[in-house]
C-alpha positions in Angstrom: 26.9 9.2 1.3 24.1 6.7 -0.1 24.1 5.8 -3.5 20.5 6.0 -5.2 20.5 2.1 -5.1 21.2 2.4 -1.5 18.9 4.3 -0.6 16.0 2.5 -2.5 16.8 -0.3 -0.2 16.9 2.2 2.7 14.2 3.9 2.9 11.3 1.7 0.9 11.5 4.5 -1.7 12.4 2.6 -5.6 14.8 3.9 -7.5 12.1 4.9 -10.0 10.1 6.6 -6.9 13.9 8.6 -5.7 14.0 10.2 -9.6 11.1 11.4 -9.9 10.9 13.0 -6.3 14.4 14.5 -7.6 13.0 15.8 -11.2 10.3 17.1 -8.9 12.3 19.1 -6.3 11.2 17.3 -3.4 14.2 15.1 -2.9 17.0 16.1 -4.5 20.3 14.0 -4.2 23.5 15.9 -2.0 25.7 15.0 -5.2 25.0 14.3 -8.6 28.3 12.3 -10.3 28.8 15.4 -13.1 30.0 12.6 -15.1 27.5 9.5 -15.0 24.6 11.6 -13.8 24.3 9.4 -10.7 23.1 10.3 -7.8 24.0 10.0 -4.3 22.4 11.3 -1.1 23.7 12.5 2.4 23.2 11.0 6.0 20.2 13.7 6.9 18.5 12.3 3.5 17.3 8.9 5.2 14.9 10.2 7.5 13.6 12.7 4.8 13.2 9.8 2.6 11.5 7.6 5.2 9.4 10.5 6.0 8.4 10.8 2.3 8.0 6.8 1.8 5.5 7.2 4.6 3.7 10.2 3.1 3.2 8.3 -0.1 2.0 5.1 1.9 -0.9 7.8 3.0 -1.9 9.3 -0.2 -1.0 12.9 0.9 -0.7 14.9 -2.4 2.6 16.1 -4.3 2.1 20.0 -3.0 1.5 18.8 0.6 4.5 16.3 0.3 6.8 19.7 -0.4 5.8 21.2 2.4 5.9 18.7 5.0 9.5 18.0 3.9 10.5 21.9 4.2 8.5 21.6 7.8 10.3 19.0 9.0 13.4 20.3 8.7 13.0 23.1 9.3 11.4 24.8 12.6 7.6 25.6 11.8 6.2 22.0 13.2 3.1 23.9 13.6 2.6 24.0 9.7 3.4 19.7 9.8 0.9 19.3 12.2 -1.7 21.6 10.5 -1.1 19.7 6.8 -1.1 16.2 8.2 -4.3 16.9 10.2 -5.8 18.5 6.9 -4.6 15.6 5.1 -6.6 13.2 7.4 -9.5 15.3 7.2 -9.8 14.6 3.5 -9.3 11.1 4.2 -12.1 10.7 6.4 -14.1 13.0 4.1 -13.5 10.7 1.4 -14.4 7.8 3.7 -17.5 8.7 4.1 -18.6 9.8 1.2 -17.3 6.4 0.0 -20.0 4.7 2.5 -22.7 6.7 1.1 -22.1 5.7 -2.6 -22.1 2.1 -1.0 -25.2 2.1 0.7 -27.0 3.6 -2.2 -25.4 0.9 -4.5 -26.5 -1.5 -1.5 -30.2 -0.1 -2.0 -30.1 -0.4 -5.9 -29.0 -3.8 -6.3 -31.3 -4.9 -3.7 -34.4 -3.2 -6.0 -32.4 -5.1 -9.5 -35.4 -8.0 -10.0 -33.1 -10.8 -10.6 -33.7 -12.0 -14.4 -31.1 -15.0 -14.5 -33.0 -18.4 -14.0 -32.8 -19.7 -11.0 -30.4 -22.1 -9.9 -32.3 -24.7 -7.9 -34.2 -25.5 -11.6 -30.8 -25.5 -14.0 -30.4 -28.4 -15.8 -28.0 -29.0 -18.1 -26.3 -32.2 -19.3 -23.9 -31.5 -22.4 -20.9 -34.0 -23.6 -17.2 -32.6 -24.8 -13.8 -34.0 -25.8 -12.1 -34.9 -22.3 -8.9 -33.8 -24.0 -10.5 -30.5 -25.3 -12.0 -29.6 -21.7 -8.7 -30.7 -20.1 -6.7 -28.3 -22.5 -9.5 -26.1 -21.5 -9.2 -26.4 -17.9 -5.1 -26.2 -18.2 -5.6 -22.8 -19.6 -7.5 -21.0 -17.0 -6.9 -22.6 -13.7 -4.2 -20.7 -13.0 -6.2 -17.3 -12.8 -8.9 -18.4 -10.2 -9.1 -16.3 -7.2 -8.1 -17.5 -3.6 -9.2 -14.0 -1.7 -12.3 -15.3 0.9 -13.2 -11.5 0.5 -14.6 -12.4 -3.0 -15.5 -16.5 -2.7 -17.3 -16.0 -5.9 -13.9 -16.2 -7.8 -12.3 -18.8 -5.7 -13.3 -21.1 -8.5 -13.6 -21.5 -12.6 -17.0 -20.8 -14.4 -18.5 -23.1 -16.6 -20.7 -21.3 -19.3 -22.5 -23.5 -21.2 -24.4 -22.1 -24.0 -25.1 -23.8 -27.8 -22.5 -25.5 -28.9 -19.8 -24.1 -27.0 -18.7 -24.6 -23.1 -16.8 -21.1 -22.2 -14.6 -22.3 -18.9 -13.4 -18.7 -17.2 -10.8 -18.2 -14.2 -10.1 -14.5 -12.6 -8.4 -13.2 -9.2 -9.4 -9.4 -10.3 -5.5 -8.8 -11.8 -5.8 -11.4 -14.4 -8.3 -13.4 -16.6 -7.9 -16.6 -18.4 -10.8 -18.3 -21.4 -10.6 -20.8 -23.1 -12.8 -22.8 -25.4 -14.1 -26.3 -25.5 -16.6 -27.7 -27.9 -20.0 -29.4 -26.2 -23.1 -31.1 -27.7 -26.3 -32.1 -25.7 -27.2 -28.7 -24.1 -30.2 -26.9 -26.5 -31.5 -25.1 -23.8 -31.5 -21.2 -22.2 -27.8 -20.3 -21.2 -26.5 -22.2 -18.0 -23.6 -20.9 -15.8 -22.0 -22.2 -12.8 -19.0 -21.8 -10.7 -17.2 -24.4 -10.0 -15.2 -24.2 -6.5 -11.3 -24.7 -7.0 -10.8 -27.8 -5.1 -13.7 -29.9 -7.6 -12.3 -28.3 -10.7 -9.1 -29.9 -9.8 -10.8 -33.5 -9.3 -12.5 -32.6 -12.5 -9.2 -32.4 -13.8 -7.9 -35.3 -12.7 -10.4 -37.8 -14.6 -10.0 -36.2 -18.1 -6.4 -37.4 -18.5 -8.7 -40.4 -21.1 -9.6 -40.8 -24.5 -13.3 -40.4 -25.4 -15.9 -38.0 -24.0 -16.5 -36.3 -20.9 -20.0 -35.3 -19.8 -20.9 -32.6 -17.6 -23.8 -32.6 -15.3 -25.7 -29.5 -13.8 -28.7 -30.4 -11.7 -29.8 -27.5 -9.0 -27.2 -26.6 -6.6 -24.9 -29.8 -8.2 -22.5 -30.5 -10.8 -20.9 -33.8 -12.0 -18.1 -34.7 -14.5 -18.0 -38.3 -15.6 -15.4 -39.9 -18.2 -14.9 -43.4 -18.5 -11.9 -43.0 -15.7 -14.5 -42.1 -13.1 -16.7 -39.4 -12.0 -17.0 -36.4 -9.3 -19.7 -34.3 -8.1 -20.4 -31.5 -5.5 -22.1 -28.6 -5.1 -21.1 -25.4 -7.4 -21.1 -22.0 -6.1 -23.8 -19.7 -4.9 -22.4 -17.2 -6.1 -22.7 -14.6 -9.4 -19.7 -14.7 -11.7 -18.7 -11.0 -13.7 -19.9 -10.8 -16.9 -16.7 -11.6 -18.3 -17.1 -10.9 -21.9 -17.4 -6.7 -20.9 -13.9 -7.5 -19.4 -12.4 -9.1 -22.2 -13.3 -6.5 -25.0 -10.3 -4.5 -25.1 -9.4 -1.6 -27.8 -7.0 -2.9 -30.2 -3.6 -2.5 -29.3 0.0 -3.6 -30.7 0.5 -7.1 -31.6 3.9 -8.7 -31.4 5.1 -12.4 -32.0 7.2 -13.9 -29.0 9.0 -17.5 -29.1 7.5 -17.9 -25.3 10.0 -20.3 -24.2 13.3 -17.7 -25.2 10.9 -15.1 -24.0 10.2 -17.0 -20.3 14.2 -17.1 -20.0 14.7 -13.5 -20.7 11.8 -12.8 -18.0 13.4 -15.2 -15.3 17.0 -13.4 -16.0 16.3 -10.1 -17.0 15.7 -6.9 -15.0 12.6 -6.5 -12.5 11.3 -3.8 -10.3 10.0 -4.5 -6.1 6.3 -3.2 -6.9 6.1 0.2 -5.0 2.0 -0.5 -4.6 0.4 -3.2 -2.6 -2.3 -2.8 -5.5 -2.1 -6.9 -6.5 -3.7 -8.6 -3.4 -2.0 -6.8 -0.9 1.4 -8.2 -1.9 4.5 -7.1 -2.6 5.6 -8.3 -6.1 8.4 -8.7 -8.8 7.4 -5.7 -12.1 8.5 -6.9 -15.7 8.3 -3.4 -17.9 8.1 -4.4 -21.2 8.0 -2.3 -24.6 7.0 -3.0 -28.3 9.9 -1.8 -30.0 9.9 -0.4 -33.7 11.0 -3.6 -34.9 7.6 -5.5 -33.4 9.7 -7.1 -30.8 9.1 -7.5 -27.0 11.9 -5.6 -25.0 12.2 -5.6 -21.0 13.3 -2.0 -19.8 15.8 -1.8 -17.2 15.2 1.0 -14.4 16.7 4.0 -16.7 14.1 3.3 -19.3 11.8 6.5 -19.1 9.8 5.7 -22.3 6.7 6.4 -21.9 4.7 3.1 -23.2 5.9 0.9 -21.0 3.6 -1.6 -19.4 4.6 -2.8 -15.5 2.9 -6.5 -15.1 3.6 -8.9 -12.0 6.4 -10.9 -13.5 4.8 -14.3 -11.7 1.7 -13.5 -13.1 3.1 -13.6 -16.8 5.2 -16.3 -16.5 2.0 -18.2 -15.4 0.1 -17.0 -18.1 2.9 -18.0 -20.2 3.2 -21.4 -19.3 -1.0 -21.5 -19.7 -0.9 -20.9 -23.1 1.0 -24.1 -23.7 2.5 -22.8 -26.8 6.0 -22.5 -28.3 4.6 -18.9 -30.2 2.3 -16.8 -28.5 1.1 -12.5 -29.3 1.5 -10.3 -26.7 -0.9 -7.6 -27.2 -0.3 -4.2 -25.6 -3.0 -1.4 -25.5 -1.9 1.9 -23.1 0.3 1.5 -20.0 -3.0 1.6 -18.1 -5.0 -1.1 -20.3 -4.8 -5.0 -20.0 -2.1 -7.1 -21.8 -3.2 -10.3 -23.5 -1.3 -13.0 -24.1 -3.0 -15.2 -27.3 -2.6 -18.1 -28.7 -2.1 -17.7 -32.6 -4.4 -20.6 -33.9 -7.0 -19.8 -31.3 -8.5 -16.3 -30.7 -11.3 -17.9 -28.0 -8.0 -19.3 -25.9 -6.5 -16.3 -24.0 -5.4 -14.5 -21.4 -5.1 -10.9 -19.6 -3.7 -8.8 -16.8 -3.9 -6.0 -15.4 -0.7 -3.4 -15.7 0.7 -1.9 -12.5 1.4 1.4 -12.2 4.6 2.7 -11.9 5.5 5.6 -9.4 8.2 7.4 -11.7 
């Protein structure tokens, strides 16, 4: 006999994964302990499970899933053969339907007359506090992209518009903004991204007292302090319009002393992600909970309430350690719906990420 635990580790199947498959009559333990409701599975189980692990892996649907299992072990192949070839059929269906919807986006985008000005005449040359945009840059760095799928997030955008520089970071699963304020620019809107590797030079020269000032000529860009000065070429890419991604629906606000709460996260419990839905990789889950008492709780696997929110754990603890603050709100909308992570005194300094979802 396999314990649940056991079995998790078996078959690729978490623990969360095994109970619901049980509460939904698809794989239902040999034993359940009468006493401690757990649950323990027989030798013939692991290839079920595998079987199942697979299954989910493919997308096949719950009612499929049943009676693949009941063909398997049983003698009708025939019907396995006829619901896994079905199966693929919708799969390839979907595919190309998919490529359709692409080309025709494809064709419509092409057709978009292109109403941002251009970037071989952007000019731009605004001052800021080199501590302000080092703070600035602290903040978000952590958040740029590194997937050459999408190069125009392997970098940081600098929005310069007014009075305010806007410096933005995202890898698709999490977003950072922060704030710094800039004089000189009274000119149209100007953004650029600029490419990882120069936003860390960029970095490196603001650790001064005094002003930094920020050049944008064409295809270039330049920092200079009184430390030194870098330059290269920004981007030719287009950045998301990130302030549609940051307007989220108000959501529960709770108080957290980040550095007790970054020990609980290191100590406390986790889940393997069950998805490869965060860059392809397999992750450490934090499930966390607003409790009545407007605290922060971490569920442990038996936790079945339904508000939790699943975030990558190394994504948080980054996130934490961005804001740079010994209080920080965590704000929690639906499981489904971004988490920020704010900085009290500063509502233009924040950060967000994406929930995973959990397989119960």
């Amino acid at each position: 006999m396999r314990s649940i635990g056991e079995m998790a580790r078996d078959s690729g199947l978490g623990v969360s994964a095994l109970r619901f498959y049980d509460r939904a009559g698809v794989l239902v333990p040999a034993w359940v302990d009468p006493a401690s409701g757990y649950r323990w599975y027989g030798p013939a189980q692991l290839e079920e499970a595998r079987l199942l692990a697979r299954l989910r892996r493919a997308g096949m649907p719950l009612a499929d899933t049943r009676l693949v299992l009941a063909g398997w072990s049983g003698a009708d192949k025939g019907l396995v053969t006829e619901l896994l070839q079905a199966h693929l059929r919708r799969l390839e269906r979907g595919l190309s339907d998919a490529r359709d919807e692409f080309s025709t986006l494809r064709n419509l985008l092409a057709r978009r007359e292109n109403t941002v000005t251009s970037r071989e005449s952007t000019t731009s040359r605004p001052t800021a506090s080199a501590a302000e945009l080092a703070a600035a840059l602290d903040a978000v760095r952590f958040a740029a992209g590194t997937d050459p799928e999408v190069p125009m997030l392997g970098g940081v955008l600098f929005d310069i518009e007014g009075e305010a520089l806007h410096v933005v970071a995202t890898d698709r699963y999490r977003m950072a903004v922060a704030r710094a304020g800039a004089t000189g620019h009274d000119g149209p809107a100007v953004r650029v991204v600029v490419p990882a590797p120069l936003v860390d030079a960029m970095r490196a020269v603001l650790d001064v007292e005094g002003s930094a000032r920020l050049s944008v000529d064409g295809d270039r860009v330049a920092l200079e302090t009184e430390d030194g000065r870098v330059s290269g070429r920004h981007l030719d890419h287009d950045f998301p319009d990130y302030r549609r991604l940051v307007r989220l629906p108000p959501g529960r606000r709770a108080l957290v002393d980040a550095p007790v709460f970054r020990e609980a996260l290191m100590s406390g419990p986790v889940r393997p992600s069950e998805v490869r839905d965060q860059g392809g990789e397999s992750h450490d889950l934090s499930v966390l909970k607003v409790t009545p008492d407007g605290t922060v709780a971490l569920c442990d696997d038996g936790d079945e309430d339904q508000n939790q929110v699943a975030v990558n754990r190394r994504f948080l603890l980054d996130a934490l350690a961005a804001g740079d603050q010994d209080r920080l709100i965590l704000e929690f909308g639906a499981p489904t719906a971004p988490m920020a992570i704010r900085r009290p005194d500063d509502e233009e300094t924040f950060s967000i990420l994406m929930p995973v979802r959990l397989d119960h």
